[in-house]
C-alpha positions in Angstrom: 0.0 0.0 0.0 1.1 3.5 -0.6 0.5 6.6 1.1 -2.1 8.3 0.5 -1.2 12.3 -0.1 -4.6 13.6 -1.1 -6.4 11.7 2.3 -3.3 13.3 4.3 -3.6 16.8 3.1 -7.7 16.4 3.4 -7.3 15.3 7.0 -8.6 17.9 9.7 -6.4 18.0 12.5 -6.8 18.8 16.5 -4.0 18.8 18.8 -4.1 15.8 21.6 -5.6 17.4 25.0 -5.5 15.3 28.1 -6.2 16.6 31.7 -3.9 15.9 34.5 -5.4 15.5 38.2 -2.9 17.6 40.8 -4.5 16.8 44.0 -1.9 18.3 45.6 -2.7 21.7 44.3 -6.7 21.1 45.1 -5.8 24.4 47.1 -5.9 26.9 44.3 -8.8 25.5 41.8 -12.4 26.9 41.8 -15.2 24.3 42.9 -17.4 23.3 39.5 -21.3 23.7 39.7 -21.8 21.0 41.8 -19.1 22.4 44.6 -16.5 19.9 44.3 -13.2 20.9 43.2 -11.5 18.5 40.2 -7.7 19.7 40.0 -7.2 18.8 36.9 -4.5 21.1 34.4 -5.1 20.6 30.6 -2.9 20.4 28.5 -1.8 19.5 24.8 0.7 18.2 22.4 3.2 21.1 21.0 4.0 21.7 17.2 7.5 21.0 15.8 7.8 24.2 15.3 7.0 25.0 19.0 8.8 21.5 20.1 11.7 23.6 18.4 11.1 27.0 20.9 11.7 24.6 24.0 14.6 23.0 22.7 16.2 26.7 22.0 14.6 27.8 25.6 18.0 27.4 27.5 20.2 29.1 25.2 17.6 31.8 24.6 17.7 32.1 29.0 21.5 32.6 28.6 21.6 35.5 25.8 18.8 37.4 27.2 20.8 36.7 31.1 23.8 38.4 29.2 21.9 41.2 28.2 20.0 42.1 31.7 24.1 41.5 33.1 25.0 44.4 30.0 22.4 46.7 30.9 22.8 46.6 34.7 26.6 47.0 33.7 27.6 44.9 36.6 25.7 46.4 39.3 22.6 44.6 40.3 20.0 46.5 41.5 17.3 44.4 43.3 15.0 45.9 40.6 16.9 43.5 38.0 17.4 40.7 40.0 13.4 40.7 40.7 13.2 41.1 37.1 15.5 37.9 36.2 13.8 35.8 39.3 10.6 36.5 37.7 11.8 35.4 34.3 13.6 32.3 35.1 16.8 34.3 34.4 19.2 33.1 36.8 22.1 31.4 37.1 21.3 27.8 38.2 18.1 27.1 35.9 19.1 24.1 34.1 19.1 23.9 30.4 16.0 21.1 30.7 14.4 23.0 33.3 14.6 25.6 30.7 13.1 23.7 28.1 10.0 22.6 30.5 9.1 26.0 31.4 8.8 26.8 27.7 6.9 23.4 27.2 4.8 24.1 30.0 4.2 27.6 28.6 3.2 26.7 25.6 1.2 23.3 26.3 -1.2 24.4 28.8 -4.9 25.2 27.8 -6.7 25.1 31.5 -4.6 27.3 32.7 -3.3 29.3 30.1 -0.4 30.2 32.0 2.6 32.8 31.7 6.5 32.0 32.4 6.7 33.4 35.8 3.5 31.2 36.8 5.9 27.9 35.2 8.9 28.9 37.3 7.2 29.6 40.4 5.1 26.0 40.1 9.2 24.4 38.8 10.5 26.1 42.2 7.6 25.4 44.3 5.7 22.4 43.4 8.2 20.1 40.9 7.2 16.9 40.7 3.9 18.3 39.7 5.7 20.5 37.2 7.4 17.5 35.9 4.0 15.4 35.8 2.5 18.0 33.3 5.7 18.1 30.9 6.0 14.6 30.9 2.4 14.6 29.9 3.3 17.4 27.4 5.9 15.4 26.4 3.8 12.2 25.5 1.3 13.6 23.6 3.4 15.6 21.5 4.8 12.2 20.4 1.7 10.7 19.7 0.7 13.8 17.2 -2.4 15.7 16.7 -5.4 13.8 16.6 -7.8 13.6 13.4 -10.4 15.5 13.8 -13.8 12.7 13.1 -16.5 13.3 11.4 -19.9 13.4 12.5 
């Protein structure tokens, strides 16, 4: 059998969604309709092109830490060392740390969430930031789902 180009290129595609239960941050959810609270986080499979932004994440974190280190031209006011805390810009962030916060940027629909929210969850809560990634992580694998037809 051969591929089939046309079929391919007909094909509607969705990315993969799957929601992850985090009991242990049952804390900060709302309670539904019927008052209970369901921690779950969704999220989805990346792109290659944004699988590409989280591979490029650490050395992106290192140019733009150069540049806050130019501008405050060796002095380091606490105003710029809130500013690289609250952008993961600091010295001991790991290059796949790195990469997760991007992932987990980029691969969350309920919350959408911004980098600072991904650091402070990395520092704070990791195992649970590493749950979600890995999740990321597996559906990006398996590729966007095609969309069926009613």
């Amino acid at each position: 059998m051969s591929f089939n180009i046309d079929r391919f290129n007909a094909a509607e595609w969705t990315p993969r969604k799957r929601g992850v239960s985090l009991p242990a941050l049952e804390a900060f959810f709302e309670p539904g309709e019927n008052g209970e609270v369901a921690a779950e986080w969704v999220v989805r499979g990346l792109t290659g092109n944004e699988l590409a932004k989280t591979h490029k994440a650490a050395e992106s974190r290192a140019n733009a830490g150069a540049i806050i280190e130019a501008l405050s031209a060796g002095t380091k006011s606490e105003k710029i060392l809130e500013i690289q805390r609250s952008l993961g810009y600091t010295d001991d962030v790991e290059a796949e740390v790195a990469k997760r916060l991007e992932m987990l940027v980029l691969g969350s629909v309920d919350p959408v969430i911004s980098l600072d929210v991904a650091v402070k969850l990395a520092k704070h809560r990791p195992v649970e930031f590493y749950h979600l990634t890995n999740t990321i992580t597996e559906l990006t694998g398996l590729g966007s789902d095609i969309k069926k037809k009613s």
